[in-house]
N, C-alpha and C positions, 0 to 999 in steps of 0.2 A: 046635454051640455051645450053650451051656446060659447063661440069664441070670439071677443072684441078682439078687432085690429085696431093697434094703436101707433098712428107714425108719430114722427118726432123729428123736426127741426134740430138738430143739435151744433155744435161748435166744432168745427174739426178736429182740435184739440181735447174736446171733451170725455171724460171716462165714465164720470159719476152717474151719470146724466141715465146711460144705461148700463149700469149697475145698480144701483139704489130703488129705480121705477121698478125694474123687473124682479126684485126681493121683495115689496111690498106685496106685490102686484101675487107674487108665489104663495106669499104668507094669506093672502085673503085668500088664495084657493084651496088654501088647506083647511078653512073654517066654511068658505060654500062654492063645493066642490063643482058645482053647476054652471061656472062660471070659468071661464080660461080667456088667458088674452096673449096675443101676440104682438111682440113688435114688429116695426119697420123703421129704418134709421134714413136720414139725407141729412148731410153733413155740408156746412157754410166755412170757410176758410176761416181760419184765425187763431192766432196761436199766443200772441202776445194781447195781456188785459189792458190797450192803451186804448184814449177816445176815435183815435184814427183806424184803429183797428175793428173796432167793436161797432162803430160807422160803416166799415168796409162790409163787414160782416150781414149786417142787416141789410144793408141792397142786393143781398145774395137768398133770401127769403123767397123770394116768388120764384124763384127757380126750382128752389130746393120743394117749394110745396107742388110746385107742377109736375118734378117727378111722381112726389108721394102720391100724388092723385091718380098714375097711374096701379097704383094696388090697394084704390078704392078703399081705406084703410075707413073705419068707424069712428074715429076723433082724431084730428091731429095737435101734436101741444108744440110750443118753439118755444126753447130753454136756452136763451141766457140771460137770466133776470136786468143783471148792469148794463148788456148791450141797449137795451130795449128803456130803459132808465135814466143811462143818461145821454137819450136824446131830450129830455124833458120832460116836465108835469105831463100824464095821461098820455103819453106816447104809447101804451097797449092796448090804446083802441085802436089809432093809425095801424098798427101793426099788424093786430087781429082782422082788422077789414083788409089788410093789404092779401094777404094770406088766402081769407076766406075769398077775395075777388079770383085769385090764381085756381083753387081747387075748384070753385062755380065752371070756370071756365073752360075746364076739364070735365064740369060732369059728375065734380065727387061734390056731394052735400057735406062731409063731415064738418061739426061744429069744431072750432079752432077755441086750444088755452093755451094762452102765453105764461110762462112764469111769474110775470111781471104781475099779471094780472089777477091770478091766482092768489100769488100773497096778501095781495088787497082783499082778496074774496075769503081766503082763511081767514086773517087777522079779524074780519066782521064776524064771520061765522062764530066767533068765541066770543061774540060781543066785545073785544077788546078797544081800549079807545088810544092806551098807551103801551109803548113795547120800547123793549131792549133789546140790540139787535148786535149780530157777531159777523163780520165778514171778513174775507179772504184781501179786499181791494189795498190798494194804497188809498189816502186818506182822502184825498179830492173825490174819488168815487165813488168812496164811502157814504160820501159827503152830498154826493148826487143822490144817492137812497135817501137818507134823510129828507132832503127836499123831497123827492117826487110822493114818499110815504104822506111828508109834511101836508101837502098837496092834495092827496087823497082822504083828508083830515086823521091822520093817524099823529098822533105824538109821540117821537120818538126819545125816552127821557134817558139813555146813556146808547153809545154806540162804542163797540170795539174793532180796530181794525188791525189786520196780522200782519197787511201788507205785503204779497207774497204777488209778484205781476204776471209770472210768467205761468201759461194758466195750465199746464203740466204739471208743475209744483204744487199747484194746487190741489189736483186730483191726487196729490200721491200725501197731502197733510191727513195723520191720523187721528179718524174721527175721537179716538179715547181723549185727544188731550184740551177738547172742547169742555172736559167734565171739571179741568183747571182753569180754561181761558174765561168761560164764563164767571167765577168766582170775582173776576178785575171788574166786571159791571154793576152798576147800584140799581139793582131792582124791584128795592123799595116801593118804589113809585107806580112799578109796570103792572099791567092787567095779562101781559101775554110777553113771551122770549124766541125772539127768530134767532135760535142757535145756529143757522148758516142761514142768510142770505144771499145765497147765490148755491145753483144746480151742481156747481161743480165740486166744492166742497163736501166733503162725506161727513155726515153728523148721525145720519140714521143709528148705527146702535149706542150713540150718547143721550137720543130724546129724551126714555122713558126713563134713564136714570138721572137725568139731571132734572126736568121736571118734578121727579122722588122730593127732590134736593129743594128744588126752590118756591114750590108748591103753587106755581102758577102753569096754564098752561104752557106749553112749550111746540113750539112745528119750527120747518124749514121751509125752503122755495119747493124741497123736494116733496113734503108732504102734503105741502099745498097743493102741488102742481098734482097730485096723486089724488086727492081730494077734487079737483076740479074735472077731470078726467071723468072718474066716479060718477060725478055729479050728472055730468055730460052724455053720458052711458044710461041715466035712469036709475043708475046702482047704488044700493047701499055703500055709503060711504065707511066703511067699518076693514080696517086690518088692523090686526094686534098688534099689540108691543112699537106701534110708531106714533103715539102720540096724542091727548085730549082729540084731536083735529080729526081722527081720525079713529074713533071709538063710537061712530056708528050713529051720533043721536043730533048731531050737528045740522041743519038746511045752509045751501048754499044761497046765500043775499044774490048772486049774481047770476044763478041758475041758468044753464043753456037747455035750450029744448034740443032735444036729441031727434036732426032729421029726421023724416018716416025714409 
């Protein structure tokens, strides 16, 4: 058996973040068992989903990765998609090299996945060109995903937003009523459905039944972020029951080589 260490940038306020990773993360070991992974958590202040917050947040990144570095962790990811979005168009490279320069400096090689970044790297993975997409934000934020997706030539042809700010609330919205919120979206037009974009939101056991439903693929930032991790690692990307994305037969477009 071989165990990945996996830090994590997370939002101080966040729960999903690690809940959701390490379900997946259990359920793959239960299909190969050869594999086990641990976390390590470093937490950025912030509590409320505002631009000044979510600002505040991300200059608190190279600190939070200079601890991780010290427990030489195997991949680190930093999760929170909107922080990192609505700094603007392609702000997950600045972010991912701000990261990766912190843990160089330290001496840790692990490759870095932002969420941000990820969801770009799923949404390709399914070949998708257009999506319909569900979030937590108020609608200016919302509104910032759209763009940065827009940005990243994804067309996003309906967006719902729940509007929920305070990002505690958010972690505690129940993933079952995603299987009605989607129903408001016209997805018609879509190649692929981000049932939650954003880490904090719980959607994981709505994936595989609403995907049933709408017969397109379906993932989240979470199973992106879980898919890029995977990818990052050299590992089959394959855990049951969460999603097209994440059924094993996928390559990742954005592929990290996983330091020696």
């Amino acid at each position: 058996m071989t165990d990945h260490h996996i830090g994590m940038i997370v939002p101080s306020s966040n729960l999903t973040m690690e809940t959701e990773l390490p379900r997946m993360f259990a359920a793959r070991e239960r299909v190969v068992p050869s594999d086990r992974f641990v976390f390590h958590a470093a937490r950025a202040r912030m509590q409320h989903v505002t631009p000044e917050q979510l600002k505040a947040m991300n200059e608190q990144a190279t600190r939070a990765a200079t601890e991780l570095a010290d427990a030489r962790p195997d991949v680190v990811a930093t999760a929170c998609l909107v922080a990192i979005m609505a700094q603007g168009p392609g702000f997950h490279c600045t972010a991912e090299d701000d990261i990766t320069g912190a843990l160089r400096a330290e001496g840790s090689q692990a490759p870095v996945v932002s969420s941000a970044g990820a969801l770009i790297s799923g949404i390709a993975a399914l070949g998708a060109k257009r999506v319909a997409i569900v979030t937590p934000y108020m609608k200016p934020l919302t509104q910032a995903v759209v763009d940065y997706l827009t940005d990243a030539g994804i067309e996003v042809v309906d967006s719902l937003s729940l509007e929920v700010p305070d990002n505690l609330a958010v972690a505690r919205l129940d993933p079952a009523d995603l299987r009605e919120h989607h129903r408001k979206l016209d997805v018609s037009g879509a190649d692929a459905l981000v049932l939650s974009a954003c880490v904090q939101m719980p959607s994981l056991p709505s994936i595989e039944a609403v995907q049933d439903e709408v017969g397109i693929p379906v993932l989240s930032a979470a199973t992106a972020t879980t898919f890029r991790i995977l990818s990052s690692l050299g590992l089959e990307t394959r855990v049951p029951d969460a999603g097209a994305l994440l059924d094993g037969t996928r390559a990742d477009p954005g592929a990290i080589t996983r330091a020696a």
